[in-house]
C-alpha positions as CSV (number, residue, x, y, z in Angstrom):
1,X,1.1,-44.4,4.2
2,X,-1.8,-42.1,5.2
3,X,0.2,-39.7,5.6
4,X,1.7,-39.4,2.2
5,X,-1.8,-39.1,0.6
6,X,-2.6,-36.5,3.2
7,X,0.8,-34.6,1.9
8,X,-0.2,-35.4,-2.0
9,X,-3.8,-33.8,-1.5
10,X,-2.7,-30.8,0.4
11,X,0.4,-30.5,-2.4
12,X,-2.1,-30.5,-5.0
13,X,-4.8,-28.1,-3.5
14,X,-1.5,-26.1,-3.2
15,X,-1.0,-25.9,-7.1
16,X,-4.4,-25.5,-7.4
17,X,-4.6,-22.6,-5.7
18,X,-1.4,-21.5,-7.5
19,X,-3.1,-21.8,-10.5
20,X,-6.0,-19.6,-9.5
21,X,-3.4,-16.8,-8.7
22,X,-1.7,-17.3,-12.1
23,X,-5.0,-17.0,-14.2
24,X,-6.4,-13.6,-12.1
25,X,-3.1,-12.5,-12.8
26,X,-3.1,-13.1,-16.8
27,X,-6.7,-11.5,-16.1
28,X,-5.2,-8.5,-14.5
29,X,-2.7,-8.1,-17.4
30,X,-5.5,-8.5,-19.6
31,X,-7.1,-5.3,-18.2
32,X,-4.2,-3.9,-18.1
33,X,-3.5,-3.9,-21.8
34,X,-7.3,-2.7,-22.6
35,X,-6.6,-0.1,-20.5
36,X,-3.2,0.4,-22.8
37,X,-5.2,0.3,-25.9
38,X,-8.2,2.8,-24.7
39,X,-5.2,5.7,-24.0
40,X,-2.9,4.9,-26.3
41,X,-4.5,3.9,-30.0
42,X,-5.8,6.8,-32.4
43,X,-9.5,5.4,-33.2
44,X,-12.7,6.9,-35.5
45,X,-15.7,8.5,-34.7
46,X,-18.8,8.2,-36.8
47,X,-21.1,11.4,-36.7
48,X,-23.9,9.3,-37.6
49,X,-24.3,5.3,-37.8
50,X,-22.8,4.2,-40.7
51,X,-20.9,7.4,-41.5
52,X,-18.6,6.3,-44.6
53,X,-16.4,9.5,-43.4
54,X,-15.6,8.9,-39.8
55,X,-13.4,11.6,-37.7
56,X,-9.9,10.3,-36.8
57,X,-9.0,10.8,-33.4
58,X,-5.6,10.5,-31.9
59,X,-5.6,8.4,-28.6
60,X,-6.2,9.9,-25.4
61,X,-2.4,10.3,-24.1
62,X,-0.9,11.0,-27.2
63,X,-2.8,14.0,-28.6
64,X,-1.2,17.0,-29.9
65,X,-4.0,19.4,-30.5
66,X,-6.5,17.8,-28.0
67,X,-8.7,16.4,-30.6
68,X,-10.0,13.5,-27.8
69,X,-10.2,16.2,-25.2
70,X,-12.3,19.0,-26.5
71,X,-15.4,17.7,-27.0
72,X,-18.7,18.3,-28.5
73,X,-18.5,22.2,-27.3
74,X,-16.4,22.4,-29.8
75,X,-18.1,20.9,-32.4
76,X,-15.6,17.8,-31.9
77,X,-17.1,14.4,-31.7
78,X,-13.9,12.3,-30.4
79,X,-14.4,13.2,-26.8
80,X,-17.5,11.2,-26.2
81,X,-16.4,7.7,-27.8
82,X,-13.3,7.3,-25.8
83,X,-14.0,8.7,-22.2
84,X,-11.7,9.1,-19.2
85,X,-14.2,6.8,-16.9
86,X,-14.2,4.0,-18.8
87,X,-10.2,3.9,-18.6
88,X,-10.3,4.1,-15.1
89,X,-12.9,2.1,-14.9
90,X,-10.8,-0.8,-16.4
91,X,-7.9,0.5,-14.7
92,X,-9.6,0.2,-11.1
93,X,-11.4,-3.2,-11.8
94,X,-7.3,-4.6,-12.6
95,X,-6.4,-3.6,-8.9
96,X,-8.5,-6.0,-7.0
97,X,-7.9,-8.4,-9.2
98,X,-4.5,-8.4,-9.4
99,X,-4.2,-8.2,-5.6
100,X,-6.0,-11.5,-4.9
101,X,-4.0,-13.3,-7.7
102,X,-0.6,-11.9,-5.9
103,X,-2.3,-13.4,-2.8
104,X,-2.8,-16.6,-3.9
105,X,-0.1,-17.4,-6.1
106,X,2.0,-16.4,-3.1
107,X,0.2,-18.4,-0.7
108,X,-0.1,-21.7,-3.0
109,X,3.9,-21.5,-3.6
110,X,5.0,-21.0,0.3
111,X,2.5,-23.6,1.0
112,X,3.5,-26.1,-1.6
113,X,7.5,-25.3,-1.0
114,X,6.5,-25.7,3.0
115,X,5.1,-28.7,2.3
116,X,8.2,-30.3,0.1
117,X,10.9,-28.9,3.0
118,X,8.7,-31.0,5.5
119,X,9.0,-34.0,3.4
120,X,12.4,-33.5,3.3
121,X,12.8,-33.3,6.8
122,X,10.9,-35.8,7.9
123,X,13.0,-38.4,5.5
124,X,16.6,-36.9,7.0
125,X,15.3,-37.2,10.3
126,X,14.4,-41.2,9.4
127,X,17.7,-41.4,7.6
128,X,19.6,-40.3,10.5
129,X,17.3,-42.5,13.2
130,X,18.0,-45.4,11.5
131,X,22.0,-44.4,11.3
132,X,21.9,-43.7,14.8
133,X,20.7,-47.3,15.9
């Protein structure tokens, strides 16, 4: 009987650990779609706070005329509210995190399935003892 509360804690450590994979990988999707919306939505600039005429910008990727890419040089404000840094900045944070929730998700499945298959064995291998005799 010891041994089946020994299998039932290391199950549920297993799902636990599972579980910690899945939510660092809902994180990493998380950054992933900030990152989405920093590149890809148009956005305002206000010259001064509380401007009641912002600039409109069109998003980093998606420009035409490079409004979010010629900067203040040019007497254009959009390039300094939406910088390239902070994108990859997001971007680059998502990669660790999304590598240790690939890691263990992975490793609470195998362990949990491992775990099940032994059960499984270990009752075939009584069925078949007892048929034996």
């Amino acid at each position: 009987m010891r041994s089946r509360e020994y299998d039932f804690d290391f199950r549920t450590k297993a799902r636990r650990i599972r579980a910690w994979g899945i939510g660092l990988l809902a994180g990493a999707a998380l950054l992933w779609a900030w990152c989405a919306v920093l590149l890809l939505t148009p956005y305002e600039v206000g010259r001064e706070p509380d401007d009641q005429y912002p600039k409109e910008c069109e998003s980093r990727l998606m420009t035409e005329y490079g409004t979010a890419n010629d900067g203040l040089g040019n007497g254009d404000w959009c390039q300094n509210e939406r910088d390239w840094p902070e994108a990859l900045a997001v971007l680059g944070l998502s990669v660790p995190v999304s590598v240790i929730g690939v890691a263990l998700f992975t490793s609470g499945s195998v362990t949990s399935r491992m775990s099940s298959h032994a059960e499984v064995m270990r009752d075939l291998d009584k069925t078949s003892a007892t048929r034996n005799t």
